[in-house]
Structure formats: structure tokens, C-alpha cells
GUPAZA-538358 format. One line per 2 residues: number of its first residue (from 1); their letters; for each residue x, y, z of C-alpha. Coordinates in pm, whole numbers, plus 32768, in hexadecimal, padded with zeros to 4 digits. Layout:
NUM> A> X/Y/Z; ...
% end
This chain:
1> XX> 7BAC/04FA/4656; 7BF4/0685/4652
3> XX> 7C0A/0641/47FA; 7D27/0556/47BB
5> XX> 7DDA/0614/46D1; 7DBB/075B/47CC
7> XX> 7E31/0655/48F6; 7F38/05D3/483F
9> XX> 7F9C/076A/47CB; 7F80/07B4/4957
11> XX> 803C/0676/49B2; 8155/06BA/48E2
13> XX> 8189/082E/4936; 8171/07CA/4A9C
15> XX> 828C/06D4/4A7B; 8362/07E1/499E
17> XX> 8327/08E1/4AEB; 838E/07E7/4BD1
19> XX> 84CC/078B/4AFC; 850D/08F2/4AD9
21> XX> 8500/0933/4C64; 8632/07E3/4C90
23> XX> 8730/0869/4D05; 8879/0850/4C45
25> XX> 8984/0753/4CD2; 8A40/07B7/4DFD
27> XX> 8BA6/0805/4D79; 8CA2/0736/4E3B
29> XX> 8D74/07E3/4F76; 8ECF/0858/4F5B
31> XX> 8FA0/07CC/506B; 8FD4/0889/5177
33> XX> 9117/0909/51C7; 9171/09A3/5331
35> XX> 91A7/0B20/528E; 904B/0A9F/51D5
37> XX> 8FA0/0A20/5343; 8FF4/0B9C/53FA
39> XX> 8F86/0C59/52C6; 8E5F/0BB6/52DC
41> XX> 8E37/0BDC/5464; 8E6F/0D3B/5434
43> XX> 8D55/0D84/531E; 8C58/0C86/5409
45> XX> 8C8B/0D54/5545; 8C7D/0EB2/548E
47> XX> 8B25/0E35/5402; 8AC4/0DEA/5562
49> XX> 8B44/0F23/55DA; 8A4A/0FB8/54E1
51> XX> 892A/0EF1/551E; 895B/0F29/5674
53> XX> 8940/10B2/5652; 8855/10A3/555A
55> XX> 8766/0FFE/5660; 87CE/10E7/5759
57> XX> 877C/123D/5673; 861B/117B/561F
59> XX> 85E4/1132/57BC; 865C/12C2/57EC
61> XX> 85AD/1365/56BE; 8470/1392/57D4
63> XX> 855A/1433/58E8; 85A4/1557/57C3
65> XX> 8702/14E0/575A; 8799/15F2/5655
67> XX> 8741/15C3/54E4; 8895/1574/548E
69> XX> 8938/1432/54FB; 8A1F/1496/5621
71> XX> 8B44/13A6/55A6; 8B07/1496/543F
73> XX> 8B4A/15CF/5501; 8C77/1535/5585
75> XX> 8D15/14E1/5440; 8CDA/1672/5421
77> XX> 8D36/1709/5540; 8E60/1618/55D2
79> XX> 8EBF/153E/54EA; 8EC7/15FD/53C1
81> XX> 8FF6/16B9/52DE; 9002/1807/5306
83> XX> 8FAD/18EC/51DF; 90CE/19C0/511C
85> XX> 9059/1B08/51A6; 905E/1A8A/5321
87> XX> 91BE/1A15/5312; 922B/1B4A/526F
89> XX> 92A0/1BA3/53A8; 936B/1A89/53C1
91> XX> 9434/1B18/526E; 9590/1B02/5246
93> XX> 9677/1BF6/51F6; 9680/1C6B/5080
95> XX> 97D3/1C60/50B8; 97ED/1AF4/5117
97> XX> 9700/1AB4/5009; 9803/1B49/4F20
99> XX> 9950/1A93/4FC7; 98BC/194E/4FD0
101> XX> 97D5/193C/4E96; 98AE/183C/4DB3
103> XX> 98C4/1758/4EF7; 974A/17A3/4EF4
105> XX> 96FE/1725/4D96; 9746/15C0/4DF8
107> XX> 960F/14DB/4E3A; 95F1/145B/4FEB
109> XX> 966A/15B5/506D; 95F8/16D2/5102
111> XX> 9620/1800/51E8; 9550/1835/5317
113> XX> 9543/194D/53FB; 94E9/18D7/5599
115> XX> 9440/19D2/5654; 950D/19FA/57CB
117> XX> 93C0/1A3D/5892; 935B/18F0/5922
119> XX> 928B/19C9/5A24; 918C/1A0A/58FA
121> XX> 9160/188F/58F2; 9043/185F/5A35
123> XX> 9015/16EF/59FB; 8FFC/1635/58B5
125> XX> 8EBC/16C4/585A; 8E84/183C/58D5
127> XX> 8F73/196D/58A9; 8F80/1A4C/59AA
129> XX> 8EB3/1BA6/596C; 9003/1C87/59C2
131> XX> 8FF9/1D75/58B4; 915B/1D01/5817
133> XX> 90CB/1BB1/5800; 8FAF/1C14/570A
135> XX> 9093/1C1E/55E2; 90ED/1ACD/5613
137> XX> 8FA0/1A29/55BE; 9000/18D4/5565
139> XX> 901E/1778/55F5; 9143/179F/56D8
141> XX> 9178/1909/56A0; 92AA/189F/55D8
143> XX> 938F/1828/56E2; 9386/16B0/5619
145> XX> 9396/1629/54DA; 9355/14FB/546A
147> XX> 945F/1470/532E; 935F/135A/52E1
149> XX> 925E/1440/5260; 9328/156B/5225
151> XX> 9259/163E/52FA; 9231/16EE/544E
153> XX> 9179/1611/5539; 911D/15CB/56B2
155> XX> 926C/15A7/578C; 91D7/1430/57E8
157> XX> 91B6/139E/5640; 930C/1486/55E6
159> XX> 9461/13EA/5574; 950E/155B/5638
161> XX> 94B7/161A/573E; 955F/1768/57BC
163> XX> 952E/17C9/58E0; 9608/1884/5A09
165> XX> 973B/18AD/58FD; 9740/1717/58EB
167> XX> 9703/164D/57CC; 964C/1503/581F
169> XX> 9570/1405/5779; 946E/138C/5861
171> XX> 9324/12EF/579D; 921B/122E/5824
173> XX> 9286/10CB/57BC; 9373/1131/571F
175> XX> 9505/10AE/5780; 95E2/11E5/5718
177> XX> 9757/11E6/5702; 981A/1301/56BC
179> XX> 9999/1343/5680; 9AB8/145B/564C
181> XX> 9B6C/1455/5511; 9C5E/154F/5543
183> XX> 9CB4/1652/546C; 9C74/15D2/533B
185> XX> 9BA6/167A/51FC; 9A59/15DC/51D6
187> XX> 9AB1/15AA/5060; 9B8F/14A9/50CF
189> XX> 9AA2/13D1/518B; 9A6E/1284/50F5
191> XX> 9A1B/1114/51CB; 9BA5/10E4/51CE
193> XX> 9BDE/1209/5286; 9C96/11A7/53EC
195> XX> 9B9A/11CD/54D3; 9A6A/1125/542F
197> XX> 9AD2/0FC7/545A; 99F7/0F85/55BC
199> XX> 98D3/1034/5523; 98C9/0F5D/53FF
201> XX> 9911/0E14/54DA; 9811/0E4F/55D8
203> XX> 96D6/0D67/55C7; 959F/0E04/55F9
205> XX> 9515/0D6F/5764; 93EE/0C78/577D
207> XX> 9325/0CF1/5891; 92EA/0E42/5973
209> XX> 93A6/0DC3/5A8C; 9505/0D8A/5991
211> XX> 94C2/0EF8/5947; 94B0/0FB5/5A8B
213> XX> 95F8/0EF7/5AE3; 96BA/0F7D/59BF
215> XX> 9611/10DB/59FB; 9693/10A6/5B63
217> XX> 97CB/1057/5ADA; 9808/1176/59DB
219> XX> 97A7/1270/5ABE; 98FD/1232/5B9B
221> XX> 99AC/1201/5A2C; 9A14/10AD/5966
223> XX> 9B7D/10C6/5909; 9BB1/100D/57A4
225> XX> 9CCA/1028/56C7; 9D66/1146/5751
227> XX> 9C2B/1206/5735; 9B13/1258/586B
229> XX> 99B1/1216/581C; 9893/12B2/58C6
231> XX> 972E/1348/58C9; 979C/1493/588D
233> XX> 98D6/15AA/5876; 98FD/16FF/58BE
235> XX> 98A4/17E7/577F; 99F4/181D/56DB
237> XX> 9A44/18AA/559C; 9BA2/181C/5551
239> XX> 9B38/16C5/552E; 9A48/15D6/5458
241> XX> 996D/14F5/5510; 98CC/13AE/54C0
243> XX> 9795/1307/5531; 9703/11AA/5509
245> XX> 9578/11BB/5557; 94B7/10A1/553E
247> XX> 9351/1104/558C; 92AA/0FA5/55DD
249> XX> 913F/0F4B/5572; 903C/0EDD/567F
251> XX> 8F54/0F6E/5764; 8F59/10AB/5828
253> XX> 8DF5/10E3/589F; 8D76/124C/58EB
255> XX> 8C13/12BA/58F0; 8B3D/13C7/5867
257> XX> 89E1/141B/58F4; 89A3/12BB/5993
259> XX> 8A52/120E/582F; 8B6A/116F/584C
261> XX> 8C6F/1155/5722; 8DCD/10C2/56D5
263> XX> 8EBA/1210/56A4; 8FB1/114A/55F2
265> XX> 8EA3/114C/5491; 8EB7/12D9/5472
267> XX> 9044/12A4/5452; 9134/11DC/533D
269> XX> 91E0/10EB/53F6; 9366/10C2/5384
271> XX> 94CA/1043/53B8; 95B3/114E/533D
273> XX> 971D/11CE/535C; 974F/1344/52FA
275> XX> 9866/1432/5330; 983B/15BA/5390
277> XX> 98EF/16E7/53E5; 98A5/1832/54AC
279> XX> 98F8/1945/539B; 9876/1A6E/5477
281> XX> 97E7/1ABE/55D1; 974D/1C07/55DE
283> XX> 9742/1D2A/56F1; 961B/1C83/5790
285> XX> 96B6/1B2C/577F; 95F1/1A9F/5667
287> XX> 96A9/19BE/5593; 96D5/196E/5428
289> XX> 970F/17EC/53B5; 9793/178E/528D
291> XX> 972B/1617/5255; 9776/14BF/516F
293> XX> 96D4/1378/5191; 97B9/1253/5195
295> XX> 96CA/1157/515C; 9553/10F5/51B7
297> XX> 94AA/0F96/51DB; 9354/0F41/5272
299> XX> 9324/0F45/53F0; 931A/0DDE/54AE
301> XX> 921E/0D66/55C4; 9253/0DC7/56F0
303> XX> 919E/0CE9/57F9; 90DD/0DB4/5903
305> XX> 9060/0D81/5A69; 8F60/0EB2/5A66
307> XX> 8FCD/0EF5/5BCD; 8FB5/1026/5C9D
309> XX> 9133/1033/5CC9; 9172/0FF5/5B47
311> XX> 90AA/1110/5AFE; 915A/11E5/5BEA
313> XX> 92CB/117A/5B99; 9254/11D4/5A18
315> XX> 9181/12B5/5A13; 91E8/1464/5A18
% end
């Protein structure tokens, strides 16, 4: 009888376990929308991407790869924000400080100084070892800046670029638009100023080849509304500018020690409108930027042949 009892005891804790290892219900989906669909693209290929160099370092580990993932040294070397002290350099004037610090107490502004050297800026990685370079030991050497992340960053992910005494936007990706003002205070900026109408109205493009063709375009000048709309001016201090930059998501492949790696995750992708103005240029032609964002909204699609002559056409 006792055997029963214990099989019965053994039967029934067997039975709890199994109920306990059930699964619960699977919760119904929520429709998919087409925002919902690319979201969800986007998140499935980055976990690819991943997977994909995760095999890769595993495959490598015997050929003596570096302890450190190479796409983490990256993030610290390229891609990162510079630190307080290295931008230090990059300091504006107490005296602009002073003269612009109620302006400066708003929230979405900021003043920027643009270093005039493009020659310290090799390629988009490596700084050239001429000793006046040294000092300017950050990603870009501080000849861009990038309004979407507030910080100095390669010429190719910026929002503005100086270099040669122009002005330009010119990201990878990225459809740039700028415009002249006039002489008006920055103060007085708002998205009914005259001027800002065609930046507001123009649709983001669907596809890479939509994109070169503006760029094509805006390079000899679009004439809207009595205003001309290009890449870039010449650096002026009389005027206030304003620039439209939508940085589009999507894929801009580049490689690291045999890995390969979409560019476009080490940057925030945006669609914004922001208005600046030149409030110094130094004896050595460096220039001081006083900024204000307009507006900001999240960066569309863009749909990409990955194509020798894309990359080119793109690509700084």
C-alpha cells in the first residue's frame, strides 16, 4: 500500500512540474502599422548585424583579435563626444559669454566656436601629426558640429561644416538646405520669419537617387520666395542663416578590421530646422556661432542602393 501512496505522491508532483513548465498564453499581436513594420525591420536587421559580428569576433578570437570589441573602440575614438577639457580650446570669448548670456539662458540654443583649419582634418578618422594639429584632438578637429547631438563630430555625421571660409552642410545621407536671412537679430527668428517657408514645405525624399538630384540642384542654387537656397554661403557676419537638415536613417556600411557595421547606429538620426549666426571670426579665421533650433522631428527612411557611386556622391 505505502508503494501506492509514494506513486501516487510522485505522480502528482510530476504532474504539478509539468503544469508549472506550460507556458502562459501567447498574448494577442498588435496590428501592425507601416511606422510599426520599419521599426521593426530596423531592430531585426540591427540584431543580425550583431549576430553577424558576434560570429565573426568568435571565428577571429584564434587569429589574436584585440580584447576589446573593435566596433567598442570606435564608439571611443570616432564616434564619441568630446570631453569638457578637450574642447576648451574651442572656448568662446568671455566676452561673448557676457553679451549674449540672457539670449543664452533660453532652452535649444547655444554658441559654438568652428575651428578654420580644415588641413588638420586628414580624412574622417586620422589627424594629421603637424604640430598645430595636436591641440585639436577630437573627431573632426572641430571644423563641424553636429546640432542634433550638440556636439563636435566627423565632417561626414555633422549638421555644419567650415571649411575654406564657406559654410556648408554636407552629411552622409543626409539632404541639407541652407538659407540667408539677412540682417536680422537671431532673437527675432521664429517659423514665420520670411525666408523659412521652402524649408518648412519641403518633403523629405524617398530614396538616394531623389537626394543626389536635389544636392545637384542646390549646389547651382534654388531660388524660392525671393530667397536663394543652397549647400553652403560664404562666412559672413552681418547676416543670420538658416538650415533645414534632415539626416535620413538607413545603411552606410564601413568596416573595421574585416567587420563590417552600419555608421548610421553611432549617430541620432533627425529632421530639424535651426537658425544661426556668425558673432565673431578670429585672426586665424576661426569662427564663433551663435545657434537656435527651430524645431526637430525624427528622421525618415531613406531607400538605398549600396552602390559604389552612391557611396562616392555621399560620402566626404
Amino acid at each position: 500500500m505505502k508503494y501506492w501512496i509514494l506513486f501516487f505522491f510522485m505522480a502528482l508532483f510530476h504532474g504539478l512540474n509539468v503544469n508549472a513548465q506550460v507556458p502562459n498564453p501567447t498574448p494577442q499581436p498588435t496590428p501592425i502599422t507601416a511606422g510599426s513594420r520599419s521599426n521593426i525591420r530596423i531592430v531585426r536587421d540591427s540584431n543580425n548585424t550583431f549576430d553577424q559580428l558576434r560570429s565573426l569576433e568568435i571565428q577571429r578570437k584564434k587569429e589574436e583579435l584585440p580584447i576589446n570589441n573593435p566596433l567598442n573602440e570606435l564608439k571611443r575614438v570616432i564616434y564619441r563626444k568630446p570631453s569638457k577639457e578637450e574642447i576648451q580650446i574651442f572656448a568662446p570669448s568671455p566676452s561673448l559669454l557676457e553679451k549674449y548670456a540672457l539670449f543664452l539662458r533660453q532652452s535649444d540654443v547655444g554658441i559654438i566656436k568652428l575651428n578654420s583649419d580644415s588641413s588638420c582634418v586628414e580624412n574622417s578618422e586620422i589627424m594629421t601629426a603637424k604640430e598645430t594639429c595636436l591641440q585639436y584632438a577630437i573627431p573632426g578637429a572641430g571644423t563641424a558640429y553636429s546640432f542634433r547631438v550638440e556636439s563636435y563630430r566627423l565632417p561626414r555625421l555633422a549638421d555644419l561644416i567650415l571649411s575654406k571660409g564657406i559654410l556648408k552642410t554636407d552629411g552622409v545621407f543626409q539632404q541639407g538646405i541652407m538659407v540667408n536671412l539677412g540682417n536680422i537679430s537671431l532673437e527675432e527668428v521664429t517659423l514665420q520669419t520670411k525666408g523659412l517657408k521652402y524649408l518648412l514645405d519641403f518633403k523629405p525624399v524617398a530614396d538616394v537617387e531623389s537626394l543626389l538630384k536635389i544636392d545637384h540642384e542646390l549646389s547651382k542654387g534654388i531660388q524660392a520666395d525671393g530667397f536663394l537656397y543652397r549647400l553652403g554661403f560664404y562666412v559672413n557676419d552681418q547676416v543670420t542663416f538658416a538650415l533645414r537638415s534632415i539626416a535620413y536613417k538607413g545603411k552606410y556600411m564601413r568596416s573595421v578590421k574585416g567587420i563590417l557595421y552600419n555608421e548610421l547606429d553611432f549617430d541620432k538620426r533627425k529632421d530639424i530646422l535651426v537658425a544661426f549666426r556668425v558673432v565673431e571670426i578670429d585672426a586665424n579665421g576661426n569662427i564663433t556661432i551663435l545657434w537656435k533650433m527651430l524645431s526637430q522631428g525624427n528622421a525618415p527612411v531613406l531607400k538605398i542602393k549600396q552602390t559604389k557611386e552612391n557611396q562616392q556622391n555621399k560620402s566626404k
